[in-house]
C-alpha positions in Angstrom: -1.2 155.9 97.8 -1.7 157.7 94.6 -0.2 160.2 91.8 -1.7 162.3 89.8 0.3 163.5 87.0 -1.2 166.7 84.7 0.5 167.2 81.0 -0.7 168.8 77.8 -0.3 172.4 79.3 1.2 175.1 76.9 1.0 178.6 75.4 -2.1 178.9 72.5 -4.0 181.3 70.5 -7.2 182.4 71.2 -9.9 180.1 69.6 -7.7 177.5 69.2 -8.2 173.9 70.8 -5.9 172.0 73.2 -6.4 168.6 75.2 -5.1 168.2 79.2 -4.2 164.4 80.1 -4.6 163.3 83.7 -2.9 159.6 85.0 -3.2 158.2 88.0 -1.0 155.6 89.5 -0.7 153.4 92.6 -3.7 152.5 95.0 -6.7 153.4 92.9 -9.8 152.4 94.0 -12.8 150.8 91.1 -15.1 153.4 92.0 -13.9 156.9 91.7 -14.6 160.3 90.5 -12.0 162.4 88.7 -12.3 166.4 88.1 -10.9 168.7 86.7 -10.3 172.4 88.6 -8.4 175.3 87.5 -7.0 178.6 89.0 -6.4 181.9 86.8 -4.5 184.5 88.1 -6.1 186.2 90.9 -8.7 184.1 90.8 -10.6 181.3 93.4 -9.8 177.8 92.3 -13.0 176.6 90.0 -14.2 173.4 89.4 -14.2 172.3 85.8 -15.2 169.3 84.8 -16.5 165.6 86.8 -16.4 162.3 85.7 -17.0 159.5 87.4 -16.7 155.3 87.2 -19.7 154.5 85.9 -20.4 157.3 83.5 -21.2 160.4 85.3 -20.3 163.4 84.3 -20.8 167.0 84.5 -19.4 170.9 83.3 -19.2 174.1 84.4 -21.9 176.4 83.2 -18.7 178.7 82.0 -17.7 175.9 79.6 -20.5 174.4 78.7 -20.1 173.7 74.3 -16.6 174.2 74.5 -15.1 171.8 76.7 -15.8 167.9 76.8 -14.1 165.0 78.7 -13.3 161.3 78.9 -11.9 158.5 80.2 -10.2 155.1 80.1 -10.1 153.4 83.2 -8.6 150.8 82.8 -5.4 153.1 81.7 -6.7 155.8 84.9 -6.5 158.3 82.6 -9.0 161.6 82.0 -8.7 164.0 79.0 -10.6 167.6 79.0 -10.7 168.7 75.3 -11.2 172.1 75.2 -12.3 174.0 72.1 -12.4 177.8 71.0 -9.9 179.0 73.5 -10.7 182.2 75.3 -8.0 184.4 77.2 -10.2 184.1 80.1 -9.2 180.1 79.9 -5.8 181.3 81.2 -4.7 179.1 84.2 -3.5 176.5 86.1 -5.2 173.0 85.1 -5.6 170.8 88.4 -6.7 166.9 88.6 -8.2 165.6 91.0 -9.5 162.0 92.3 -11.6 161.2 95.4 -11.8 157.6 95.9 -14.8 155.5 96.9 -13.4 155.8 100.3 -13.5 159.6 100.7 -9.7 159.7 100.3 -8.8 163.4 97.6 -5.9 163.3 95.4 -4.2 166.2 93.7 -1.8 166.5 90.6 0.8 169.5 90.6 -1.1 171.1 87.5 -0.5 172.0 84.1 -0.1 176.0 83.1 -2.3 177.0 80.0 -2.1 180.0 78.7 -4.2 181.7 76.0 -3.3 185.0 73.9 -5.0 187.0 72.1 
């Protein structure tokens, strides 16, 4: 019913900034939420960023100042903008929708890494 498709992934310095695109496609209901997760190596899978239809929107405590996101609905697309790059940013970028409905949605992910 839908796709989520992650891009904008890649291999940065520390302290540099990079933006992560979300799109979803196919059966996408007018209300929704969309989130970002992400998973770093050994680590439980963390939940980023939210942002909803009608203009609700939250962050993790860990990114708080650093990280902001948005959207264009009528495109179904999210951005997370991250700024000041840590290593500790290192990971797998997941997108997620939940629809109206209840129905959850995952994209493969995007790999970011950040070096030192």
């Amino acid at each position: 019913q839908v796709q989520l498709v992650e891009s904008g992934g890649g291999l940065v310095q520390a302290g540099e900034s990079l933006t992560v695109t979300c799109v979803a496609s196919g059966s996408i209901n007018s209300v929704n939420t969309m989130t970002w997760y992400r998973q770093g190596p050994g680590k439980q899978r963390e939940l980023v960023a939210l942002r909803s239809t009608g203009g609700m929107a939250t962050l993790a405590e860990s990114v708080k100042g650093r990280f902001t996101t948005s959207r264009d609905n009528a495109k179904n697309t999210m951005w997370l903008h991250r700024n000041h790059l840590r290593p500790e940013d290192t990971a797998v970028y997941y997108c997620n929708l939940v629809q109206g409905n209840g129905e959850k949605y995952w994209g493969p992910g995007t790999q970011v890494t950040v070096s030192s």
